[in-house]
SEFIZA-3560 file (N, C-alpha, C; in Angstrom, 3 decimals):
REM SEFIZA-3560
<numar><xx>32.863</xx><yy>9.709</yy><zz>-22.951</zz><atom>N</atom></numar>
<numar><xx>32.459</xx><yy>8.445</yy><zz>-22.345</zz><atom>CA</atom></numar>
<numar><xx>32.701</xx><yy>8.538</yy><zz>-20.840</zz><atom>C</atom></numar>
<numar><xx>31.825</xx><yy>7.535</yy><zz>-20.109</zz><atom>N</atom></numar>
<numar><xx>31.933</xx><yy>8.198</yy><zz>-18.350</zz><atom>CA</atom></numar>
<numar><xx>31.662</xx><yy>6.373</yy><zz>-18.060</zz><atom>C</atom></numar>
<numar><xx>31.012</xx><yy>6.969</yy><zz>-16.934</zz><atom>N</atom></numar>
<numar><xx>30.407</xx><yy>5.312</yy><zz>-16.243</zz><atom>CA</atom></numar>
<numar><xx>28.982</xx><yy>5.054</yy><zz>-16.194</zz><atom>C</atom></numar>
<numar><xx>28.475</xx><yy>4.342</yy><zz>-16.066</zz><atom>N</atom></numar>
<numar><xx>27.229</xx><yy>3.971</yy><zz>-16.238</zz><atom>CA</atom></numar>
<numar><xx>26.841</xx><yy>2.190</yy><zz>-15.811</zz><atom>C</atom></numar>
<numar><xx>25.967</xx><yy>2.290</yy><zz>-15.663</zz><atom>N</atom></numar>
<numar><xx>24.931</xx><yy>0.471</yy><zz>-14.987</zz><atom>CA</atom></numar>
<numar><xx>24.539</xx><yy>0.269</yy><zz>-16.144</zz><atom>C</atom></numar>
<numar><xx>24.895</xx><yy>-0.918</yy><zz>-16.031</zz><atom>N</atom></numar>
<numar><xx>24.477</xx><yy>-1.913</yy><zz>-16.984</zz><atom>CA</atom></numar>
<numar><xx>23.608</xx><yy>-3.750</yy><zz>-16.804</zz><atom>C</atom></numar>
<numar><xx>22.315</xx><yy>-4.397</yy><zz>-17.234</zz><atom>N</atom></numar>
<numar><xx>22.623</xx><yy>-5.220</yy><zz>-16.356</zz><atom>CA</atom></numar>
<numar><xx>22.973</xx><yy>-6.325</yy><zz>-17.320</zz><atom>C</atom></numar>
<numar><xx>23.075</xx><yy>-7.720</yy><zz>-16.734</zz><atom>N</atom></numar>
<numar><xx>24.104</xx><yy>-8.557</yy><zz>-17.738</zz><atom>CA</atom></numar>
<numar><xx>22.923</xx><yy>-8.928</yy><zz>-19.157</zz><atom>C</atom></numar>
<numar><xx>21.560</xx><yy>-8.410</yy><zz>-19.412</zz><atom>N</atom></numar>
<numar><xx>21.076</xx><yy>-8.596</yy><zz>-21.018</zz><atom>CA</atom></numar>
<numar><xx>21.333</xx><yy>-7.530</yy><zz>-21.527</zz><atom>C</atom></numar>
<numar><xx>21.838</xx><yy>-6.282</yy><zz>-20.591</zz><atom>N</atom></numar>
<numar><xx>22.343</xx><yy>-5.146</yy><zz>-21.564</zz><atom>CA</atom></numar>
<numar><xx>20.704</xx><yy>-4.051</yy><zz>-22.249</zz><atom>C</atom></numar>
<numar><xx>19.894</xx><yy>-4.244</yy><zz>-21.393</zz><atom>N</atom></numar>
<numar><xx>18.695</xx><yy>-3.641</yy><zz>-21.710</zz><atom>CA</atom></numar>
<numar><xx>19.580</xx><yy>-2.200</yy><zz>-21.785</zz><atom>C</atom></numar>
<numar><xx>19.818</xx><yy>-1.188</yy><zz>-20.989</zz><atom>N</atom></numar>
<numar><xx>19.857</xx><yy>-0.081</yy><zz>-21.383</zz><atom>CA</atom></numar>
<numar><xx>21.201</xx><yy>0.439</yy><zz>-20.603</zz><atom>C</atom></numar>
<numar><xx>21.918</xx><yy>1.339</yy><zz>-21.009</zz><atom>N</atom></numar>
<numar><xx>23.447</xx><yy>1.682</yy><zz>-19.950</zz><atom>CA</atom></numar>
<numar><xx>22.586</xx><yy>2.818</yy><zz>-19.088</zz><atom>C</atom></numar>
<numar><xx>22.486</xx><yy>2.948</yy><zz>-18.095</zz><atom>N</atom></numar>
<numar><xx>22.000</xx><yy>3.445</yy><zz>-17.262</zz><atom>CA</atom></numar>
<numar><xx>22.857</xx><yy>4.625</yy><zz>-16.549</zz><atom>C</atom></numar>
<numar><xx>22.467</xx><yy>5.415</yy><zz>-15.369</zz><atom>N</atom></numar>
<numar><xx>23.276</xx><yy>6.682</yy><zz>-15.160</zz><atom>CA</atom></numar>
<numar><xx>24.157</xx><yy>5.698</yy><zz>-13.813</zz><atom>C</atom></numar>
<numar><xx>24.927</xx><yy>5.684</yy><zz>-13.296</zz><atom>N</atom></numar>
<numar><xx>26.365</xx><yy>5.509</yy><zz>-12.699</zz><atom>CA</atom></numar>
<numar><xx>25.451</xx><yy>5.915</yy><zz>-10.952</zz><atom>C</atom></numar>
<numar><xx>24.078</xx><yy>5.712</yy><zz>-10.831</zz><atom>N</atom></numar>
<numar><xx>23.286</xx><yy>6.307</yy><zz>-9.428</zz><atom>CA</atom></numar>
<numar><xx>23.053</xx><yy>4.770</yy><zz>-8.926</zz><atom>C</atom></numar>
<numar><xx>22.969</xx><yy>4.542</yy><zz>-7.250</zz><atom>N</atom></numar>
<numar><xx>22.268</xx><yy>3.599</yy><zz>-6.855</zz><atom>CA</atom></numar>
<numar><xx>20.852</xx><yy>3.528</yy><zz>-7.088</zz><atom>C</atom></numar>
<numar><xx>20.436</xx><yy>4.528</yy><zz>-7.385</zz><atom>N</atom></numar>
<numar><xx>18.641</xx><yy>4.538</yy><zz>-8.138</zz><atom>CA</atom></numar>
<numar><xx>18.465</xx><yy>3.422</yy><zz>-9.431</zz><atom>C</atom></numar>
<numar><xx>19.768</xx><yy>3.145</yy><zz>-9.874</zz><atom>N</atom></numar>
<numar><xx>19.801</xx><yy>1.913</yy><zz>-11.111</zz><atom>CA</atom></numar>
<numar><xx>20.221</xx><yy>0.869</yy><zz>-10.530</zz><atom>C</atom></numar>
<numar><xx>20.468</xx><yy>0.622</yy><zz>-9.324</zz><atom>N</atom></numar>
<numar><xx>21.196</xx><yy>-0.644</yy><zz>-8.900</zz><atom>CA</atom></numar>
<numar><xx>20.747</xx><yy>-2.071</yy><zz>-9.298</zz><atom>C</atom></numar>
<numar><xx>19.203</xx><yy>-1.893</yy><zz>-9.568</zz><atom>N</atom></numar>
<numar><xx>18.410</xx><yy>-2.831</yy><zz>-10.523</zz><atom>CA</atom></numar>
<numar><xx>18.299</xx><yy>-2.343</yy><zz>-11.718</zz><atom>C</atom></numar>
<numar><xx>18.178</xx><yy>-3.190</yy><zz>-12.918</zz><atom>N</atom></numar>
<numar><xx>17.898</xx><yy>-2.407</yy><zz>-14.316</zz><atom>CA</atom></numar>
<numar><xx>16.347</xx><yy>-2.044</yy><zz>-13.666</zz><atom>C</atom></numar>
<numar><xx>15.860</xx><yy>-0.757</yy><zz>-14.340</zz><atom>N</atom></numar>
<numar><xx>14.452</xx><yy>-0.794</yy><zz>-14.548</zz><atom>CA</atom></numar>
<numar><xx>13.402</xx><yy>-1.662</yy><zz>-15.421</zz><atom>C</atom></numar>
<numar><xx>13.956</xx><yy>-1.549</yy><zz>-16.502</zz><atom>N</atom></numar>
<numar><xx>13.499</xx><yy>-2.430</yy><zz>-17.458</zz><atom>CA</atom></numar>
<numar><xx>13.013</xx><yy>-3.735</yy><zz>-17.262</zz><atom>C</atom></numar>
<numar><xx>14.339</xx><yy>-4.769</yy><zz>-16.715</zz><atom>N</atom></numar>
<numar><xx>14.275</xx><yy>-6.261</yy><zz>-16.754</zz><atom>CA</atom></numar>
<numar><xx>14.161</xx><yy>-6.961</yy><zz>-14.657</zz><atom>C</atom></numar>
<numar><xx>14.406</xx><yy>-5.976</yy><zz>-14.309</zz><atom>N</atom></numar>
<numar><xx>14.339</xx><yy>-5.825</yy><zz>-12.701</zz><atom>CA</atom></numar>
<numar><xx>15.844</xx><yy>-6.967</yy><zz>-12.098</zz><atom>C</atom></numar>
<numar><xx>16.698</xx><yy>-6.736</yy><zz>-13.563</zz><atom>N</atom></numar>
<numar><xx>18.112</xx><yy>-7.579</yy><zz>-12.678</zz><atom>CA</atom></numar>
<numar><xx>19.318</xx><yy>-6.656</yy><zz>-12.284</zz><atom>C</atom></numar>
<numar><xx>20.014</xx><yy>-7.019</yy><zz>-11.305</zz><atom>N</atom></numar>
<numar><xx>21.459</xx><yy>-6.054</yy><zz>-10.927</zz><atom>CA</atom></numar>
<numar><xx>22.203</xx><yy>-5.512</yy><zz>-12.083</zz><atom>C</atom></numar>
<numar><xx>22.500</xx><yy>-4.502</yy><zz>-12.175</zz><atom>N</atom></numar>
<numar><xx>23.149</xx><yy>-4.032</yy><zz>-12.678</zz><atom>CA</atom></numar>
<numar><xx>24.907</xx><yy>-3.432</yy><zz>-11.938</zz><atom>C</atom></numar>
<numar><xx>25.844</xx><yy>-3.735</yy><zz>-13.219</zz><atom>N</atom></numar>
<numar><xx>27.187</xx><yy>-3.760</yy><zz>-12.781</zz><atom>CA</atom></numar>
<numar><xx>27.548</xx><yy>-2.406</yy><zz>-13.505</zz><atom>C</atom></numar>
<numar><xx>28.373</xx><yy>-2.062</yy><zz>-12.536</zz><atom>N</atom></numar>
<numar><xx>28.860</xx><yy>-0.235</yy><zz>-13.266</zz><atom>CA</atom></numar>
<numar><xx>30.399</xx><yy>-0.836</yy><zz>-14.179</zz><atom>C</atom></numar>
<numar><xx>29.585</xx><yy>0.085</yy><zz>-15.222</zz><atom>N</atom></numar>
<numar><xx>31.108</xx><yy>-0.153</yy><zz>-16.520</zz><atom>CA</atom></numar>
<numar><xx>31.797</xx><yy>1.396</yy><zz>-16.539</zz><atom>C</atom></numar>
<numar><xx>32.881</xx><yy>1.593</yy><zz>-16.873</zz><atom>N</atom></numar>
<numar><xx>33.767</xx><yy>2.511</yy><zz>-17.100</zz><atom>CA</atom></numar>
<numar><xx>33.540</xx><yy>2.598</yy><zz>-19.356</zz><atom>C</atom></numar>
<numar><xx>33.562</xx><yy>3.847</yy><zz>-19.639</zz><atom>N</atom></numar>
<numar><xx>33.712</xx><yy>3.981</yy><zz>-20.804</zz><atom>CA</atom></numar>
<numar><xx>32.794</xx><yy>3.766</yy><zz>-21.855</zz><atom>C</atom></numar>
<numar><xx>31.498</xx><yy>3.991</yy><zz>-21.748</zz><atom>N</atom></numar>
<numar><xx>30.004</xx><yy>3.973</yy><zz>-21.653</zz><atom>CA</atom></numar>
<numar><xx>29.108</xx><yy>4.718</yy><zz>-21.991</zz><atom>C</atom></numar>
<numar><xx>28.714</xx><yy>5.076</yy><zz>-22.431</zz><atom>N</atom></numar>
<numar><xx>27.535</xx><yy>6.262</yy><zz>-22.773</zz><atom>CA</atom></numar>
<numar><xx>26.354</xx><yy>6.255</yy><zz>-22.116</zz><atom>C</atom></numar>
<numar><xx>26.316</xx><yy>6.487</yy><zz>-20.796</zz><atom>N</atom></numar>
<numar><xx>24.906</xx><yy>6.291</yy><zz>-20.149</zz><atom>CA</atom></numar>
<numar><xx>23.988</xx><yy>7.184</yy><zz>-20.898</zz><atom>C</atom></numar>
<numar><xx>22.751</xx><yy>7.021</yy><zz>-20.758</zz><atom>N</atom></numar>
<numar><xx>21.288</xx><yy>8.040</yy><zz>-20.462</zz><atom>CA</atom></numar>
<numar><xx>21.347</xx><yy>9.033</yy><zz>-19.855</zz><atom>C</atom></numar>
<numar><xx>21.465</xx><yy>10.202</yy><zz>-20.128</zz><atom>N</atom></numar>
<numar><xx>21.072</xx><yy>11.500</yy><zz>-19.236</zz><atom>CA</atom></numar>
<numar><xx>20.134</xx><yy>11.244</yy><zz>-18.533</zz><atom>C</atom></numar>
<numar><xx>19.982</xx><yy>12.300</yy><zz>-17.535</zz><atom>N</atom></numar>
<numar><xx>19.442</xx><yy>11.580</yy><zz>-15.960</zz><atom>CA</atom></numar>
<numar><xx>17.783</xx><yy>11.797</yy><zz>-16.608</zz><atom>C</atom></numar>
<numar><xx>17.139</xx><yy>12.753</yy><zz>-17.061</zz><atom>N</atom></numar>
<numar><xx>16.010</xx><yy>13.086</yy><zz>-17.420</zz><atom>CA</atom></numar>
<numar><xx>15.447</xx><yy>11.771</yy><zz>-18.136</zz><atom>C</atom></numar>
<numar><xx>16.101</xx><yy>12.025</yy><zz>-19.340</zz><atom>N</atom></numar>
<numar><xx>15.776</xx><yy>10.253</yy><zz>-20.066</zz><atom>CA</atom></numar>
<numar><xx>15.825</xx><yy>8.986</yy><zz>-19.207</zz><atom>C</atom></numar>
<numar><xx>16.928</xx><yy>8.945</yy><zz>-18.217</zz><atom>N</atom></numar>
<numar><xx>16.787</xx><yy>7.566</yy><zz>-17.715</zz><atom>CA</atom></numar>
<numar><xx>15.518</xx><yy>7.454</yy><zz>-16.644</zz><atom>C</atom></numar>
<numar><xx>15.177</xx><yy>8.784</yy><zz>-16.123</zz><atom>N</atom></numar>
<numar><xx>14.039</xx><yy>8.860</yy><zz>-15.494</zz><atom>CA</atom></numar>
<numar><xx>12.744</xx><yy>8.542</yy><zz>-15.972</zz><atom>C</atom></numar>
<numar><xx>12.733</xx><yy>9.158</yy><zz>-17.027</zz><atom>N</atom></numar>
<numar><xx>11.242</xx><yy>8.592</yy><zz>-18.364</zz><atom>CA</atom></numar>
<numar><xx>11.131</xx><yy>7.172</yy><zz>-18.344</zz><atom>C</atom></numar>
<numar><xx>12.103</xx><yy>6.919</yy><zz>-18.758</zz><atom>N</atom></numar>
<numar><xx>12.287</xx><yy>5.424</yy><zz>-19.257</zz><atom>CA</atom></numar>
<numar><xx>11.889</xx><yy>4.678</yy><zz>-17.908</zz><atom>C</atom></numar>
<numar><xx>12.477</xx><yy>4.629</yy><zz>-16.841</zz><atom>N</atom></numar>
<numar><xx>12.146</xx><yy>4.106</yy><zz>-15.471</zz><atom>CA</atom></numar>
<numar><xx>10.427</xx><yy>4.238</yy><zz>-15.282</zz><atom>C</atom></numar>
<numar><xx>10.198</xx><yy>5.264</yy><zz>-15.350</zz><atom>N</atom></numar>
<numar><xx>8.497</xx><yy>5.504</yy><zz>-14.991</zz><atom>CA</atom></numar>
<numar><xx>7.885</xx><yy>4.938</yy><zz>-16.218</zz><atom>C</atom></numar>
<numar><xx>8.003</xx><yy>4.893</yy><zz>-17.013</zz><atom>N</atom></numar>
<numar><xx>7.576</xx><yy>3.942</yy><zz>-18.064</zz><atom>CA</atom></numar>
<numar><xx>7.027</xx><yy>2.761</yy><zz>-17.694</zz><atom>C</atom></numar>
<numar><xx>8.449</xx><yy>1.937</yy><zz>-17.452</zz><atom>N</atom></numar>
<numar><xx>8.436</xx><yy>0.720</yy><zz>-17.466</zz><atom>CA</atom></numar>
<numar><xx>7.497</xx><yy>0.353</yy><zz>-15.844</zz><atom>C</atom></numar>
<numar><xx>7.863</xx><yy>1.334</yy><zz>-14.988</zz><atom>N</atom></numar>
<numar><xx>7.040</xx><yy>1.031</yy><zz>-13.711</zz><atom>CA</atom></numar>
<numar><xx>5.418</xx><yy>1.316</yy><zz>-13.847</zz><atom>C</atom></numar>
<numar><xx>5.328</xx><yy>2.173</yy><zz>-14.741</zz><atom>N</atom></numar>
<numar><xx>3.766</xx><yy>2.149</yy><zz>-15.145</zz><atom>CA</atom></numar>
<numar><xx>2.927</xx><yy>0.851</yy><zz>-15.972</zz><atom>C</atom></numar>
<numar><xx>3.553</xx><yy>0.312</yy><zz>-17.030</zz><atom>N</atom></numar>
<numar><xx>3.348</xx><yy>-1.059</yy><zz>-17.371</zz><atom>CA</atom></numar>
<numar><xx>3.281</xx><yy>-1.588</yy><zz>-16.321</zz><atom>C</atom></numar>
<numar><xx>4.479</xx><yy>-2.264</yy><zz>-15.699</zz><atom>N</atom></numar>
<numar><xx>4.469</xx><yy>-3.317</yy><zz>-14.668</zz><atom>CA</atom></numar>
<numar><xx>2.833</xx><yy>-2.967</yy><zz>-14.241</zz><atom>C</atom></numar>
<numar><xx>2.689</xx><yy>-1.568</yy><zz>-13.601</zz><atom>N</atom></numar>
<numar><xx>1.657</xx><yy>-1.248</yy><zz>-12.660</zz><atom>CA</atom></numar>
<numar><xx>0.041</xx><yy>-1.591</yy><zz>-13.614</zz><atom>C</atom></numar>
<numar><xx>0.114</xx><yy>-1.072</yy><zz>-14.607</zz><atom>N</atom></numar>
<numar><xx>-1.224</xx><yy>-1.465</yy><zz>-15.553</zz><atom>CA</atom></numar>
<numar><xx>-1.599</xx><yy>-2.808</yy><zz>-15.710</zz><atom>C</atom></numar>
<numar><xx>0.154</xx><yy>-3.668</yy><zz>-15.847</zz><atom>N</atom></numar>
<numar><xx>-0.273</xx><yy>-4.994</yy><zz>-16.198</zz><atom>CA</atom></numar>
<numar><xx>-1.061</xx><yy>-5.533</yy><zz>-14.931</zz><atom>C</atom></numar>
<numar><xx>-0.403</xx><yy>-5.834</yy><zz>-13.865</zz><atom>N</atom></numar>
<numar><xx>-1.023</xx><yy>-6.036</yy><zz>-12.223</zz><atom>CA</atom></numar>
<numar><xx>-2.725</xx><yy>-5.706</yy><zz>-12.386</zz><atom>C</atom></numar>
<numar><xx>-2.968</xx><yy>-4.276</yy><zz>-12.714</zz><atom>N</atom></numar>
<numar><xx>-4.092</xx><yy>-4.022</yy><zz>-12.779</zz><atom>CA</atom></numar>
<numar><xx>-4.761</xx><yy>-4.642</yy><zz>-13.658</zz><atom>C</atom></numar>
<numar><xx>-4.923</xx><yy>-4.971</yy><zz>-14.763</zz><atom>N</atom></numar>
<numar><xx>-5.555</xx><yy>-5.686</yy><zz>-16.019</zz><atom>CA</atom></numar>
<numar><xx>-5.644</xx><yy>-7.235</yy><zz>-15.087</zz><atom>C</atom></numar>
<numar><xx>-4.486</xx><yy>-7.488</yy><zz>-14.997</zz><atom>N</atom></numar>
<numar><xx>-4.658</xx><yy>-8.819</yy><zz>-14.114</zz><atom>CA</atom></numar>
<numar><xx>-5.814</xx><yy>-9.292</yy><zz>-13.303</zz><atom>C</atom></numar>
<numar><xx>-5.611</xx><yy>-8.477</yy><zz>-12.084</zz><atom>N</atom></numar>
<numar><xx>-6.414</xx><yy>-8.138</yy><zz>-11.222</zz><atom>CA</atom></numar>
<numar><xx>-7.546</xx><yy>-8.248</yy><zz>-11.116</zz><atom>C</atom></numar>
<numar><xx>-8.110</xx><yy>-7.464</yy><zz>-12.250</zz><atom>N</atom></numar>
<numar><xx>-9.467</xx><yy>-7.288</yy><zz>-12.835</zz><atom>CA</atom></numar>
<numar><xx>-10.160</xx><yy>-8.119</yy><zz>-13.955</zz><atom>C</atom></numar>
<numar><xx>-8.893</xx><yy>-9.010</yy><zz>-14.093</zz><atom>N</atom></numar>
<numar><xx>-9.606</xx><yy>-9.847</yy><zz>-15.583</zz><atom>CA</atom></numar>
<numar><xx>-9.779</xx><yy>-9.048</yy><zz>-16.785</zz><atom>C</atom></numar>
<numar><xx>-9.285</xx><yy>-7.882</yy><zz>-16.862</zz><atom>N</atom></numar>
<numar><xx>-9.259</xx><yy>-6.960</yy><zz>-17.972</zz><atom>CA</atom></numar>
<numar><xx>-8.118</xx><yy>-7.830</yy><zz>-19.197</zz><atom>C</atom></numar>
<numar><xx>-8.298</xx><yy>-7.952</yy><zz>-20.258</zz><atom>N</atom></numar>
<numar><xx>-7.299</xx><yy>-8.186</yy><zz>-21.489</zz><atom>CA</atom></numar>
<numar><xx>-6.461</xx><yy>-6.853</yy><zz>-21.215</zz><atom>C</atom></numar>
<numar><xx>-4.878</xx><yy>-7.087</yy><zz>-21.051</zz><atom>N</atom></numar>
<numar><xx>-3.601</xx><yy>-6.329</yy><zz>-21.234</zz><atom>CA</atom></numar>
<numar><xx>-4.031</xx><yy>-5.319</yy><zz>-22.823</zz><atom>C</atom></numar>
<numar><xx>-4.232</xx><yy>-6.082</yy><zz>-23.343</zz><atom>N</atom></numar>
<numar><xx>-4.661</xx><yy>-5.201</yy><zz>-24.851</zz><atom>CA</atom></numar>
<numar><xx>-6.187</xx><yy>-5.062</yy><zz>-25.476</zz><atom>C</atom></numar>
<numar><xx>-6.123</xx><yy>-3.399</yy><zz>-25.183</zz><atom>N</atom></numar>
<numar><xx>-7.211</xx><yy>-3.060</yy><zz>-24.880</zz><atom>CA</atom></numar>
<numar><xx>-8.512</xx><yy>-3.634</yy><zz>-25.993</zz><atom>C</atom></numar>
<numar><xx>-10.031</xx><yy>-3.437</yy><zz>-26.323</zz><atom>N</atom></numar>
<numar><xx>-10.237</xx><yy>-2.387</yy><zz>-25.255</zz><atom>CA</atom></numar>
<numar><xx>-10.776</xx><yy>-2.965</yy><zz>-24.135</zz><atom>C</atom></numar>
<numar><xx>-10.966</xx><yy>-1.906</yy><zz>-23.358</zz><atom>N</atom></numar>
<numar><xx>-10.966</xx><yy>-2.488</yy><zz>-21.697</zz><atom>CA</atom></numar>
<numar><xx>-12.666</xx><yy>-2.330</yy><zz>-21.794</zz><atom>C</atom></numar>
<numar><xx>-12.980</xx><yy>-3.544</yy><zz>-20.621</zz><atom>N</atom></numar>
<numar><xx>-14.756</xx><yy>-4.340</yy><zz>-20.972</zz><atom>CA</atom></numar>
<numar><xx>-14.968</xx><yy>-2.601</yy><zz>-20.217</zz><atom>C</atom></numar>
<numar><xx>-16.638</xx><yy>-2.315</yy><zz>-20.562</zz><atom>N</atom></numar>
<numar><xx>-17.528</xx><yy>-1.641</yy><zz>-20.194</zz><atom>CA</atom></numar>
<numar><xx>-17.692</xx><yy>-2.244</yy><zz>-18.388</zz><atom>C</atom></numar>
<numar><xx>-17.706</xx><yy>-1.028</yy><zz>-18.182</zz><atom>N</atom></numar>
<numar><xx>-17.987</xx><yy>-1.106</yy><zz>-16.284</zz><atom>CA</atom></numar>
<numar><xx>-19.551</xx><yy>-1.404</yy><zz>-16.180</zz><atom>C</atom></numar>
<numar><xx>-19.378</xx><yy>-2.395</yy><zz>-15.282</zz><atom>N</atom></numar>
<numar><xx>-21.271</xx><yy>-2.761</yy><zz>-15.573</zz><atom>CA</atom></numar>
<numar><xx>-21.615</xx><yy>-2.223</yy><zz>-13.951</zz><atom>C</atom></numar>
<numar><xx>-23.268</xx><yy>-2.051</yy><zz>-14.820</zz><atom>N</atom></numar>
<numar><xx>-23.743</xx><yy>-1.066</yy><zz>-13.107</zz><atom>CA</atom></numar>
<numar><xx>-24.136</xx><yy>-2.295</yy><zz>-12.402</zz><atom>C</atom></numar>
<numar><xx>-23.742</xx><yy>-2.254</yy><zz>-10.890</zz><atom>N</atom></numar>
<numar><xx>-24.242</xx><yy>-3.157</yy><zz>-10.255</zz><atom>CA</atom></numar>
<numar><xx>-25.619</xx><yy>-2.673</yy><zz>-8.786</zz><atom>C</atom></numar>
<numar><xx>-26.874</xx><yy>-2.811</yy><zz>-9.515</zz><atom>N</atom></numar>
<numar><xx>-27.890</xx><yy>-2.528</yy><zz>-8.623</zz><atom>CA</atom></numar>
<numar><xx>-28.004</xx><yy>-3.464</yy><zz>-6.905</zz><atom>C</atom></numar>
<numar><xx>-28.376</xx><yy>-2.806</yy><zz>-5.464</zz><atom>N</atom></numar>
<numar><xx>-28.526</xx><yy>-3.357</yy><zz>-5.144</zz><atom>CA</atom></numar>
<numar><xx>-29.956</xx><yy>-2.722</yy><zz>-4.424</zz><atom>C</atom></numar>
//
């Protein structure tokens, strides 16, 4: 057991780096605990790009008026 970030819903124990100073997951502060089982750095990295890729898809679907769940409308040709 070591140290690790945590934030107060407890989404995931995170690695003990200021790179977690926000959860990734829920985007709140996270507090460093003693005695913990963080994520190896590889995994907590996955998991981070994950969740930043959602965020990023959802924005996009948004954006575009696309439904979050697919499938995504046909691109229509626009003649001018």
């Amino acid at each position: 057991m070591g140290l690790g970030r945590r934030c107060s819903l407890g989404c995931e124990t995170w690695p003990n780096t200021e790179e977690y100073a926000l959860c990734p997951q829920c985007g709140s502060p996270t507090t460093k605990f003693r005695g913990v089982e963080p994520l190896d750095e590889e995994e907590a990295r996955s998991l981070k790009l994950h969740f930043e890729f959602e965020a990023y898809y959802e924005k996009w679907c948004r954006d575009r008026e696309q439904p979050l769940e697919g499938p995504l409308e046909e691109p229509t040709e626009i003649v001018i």
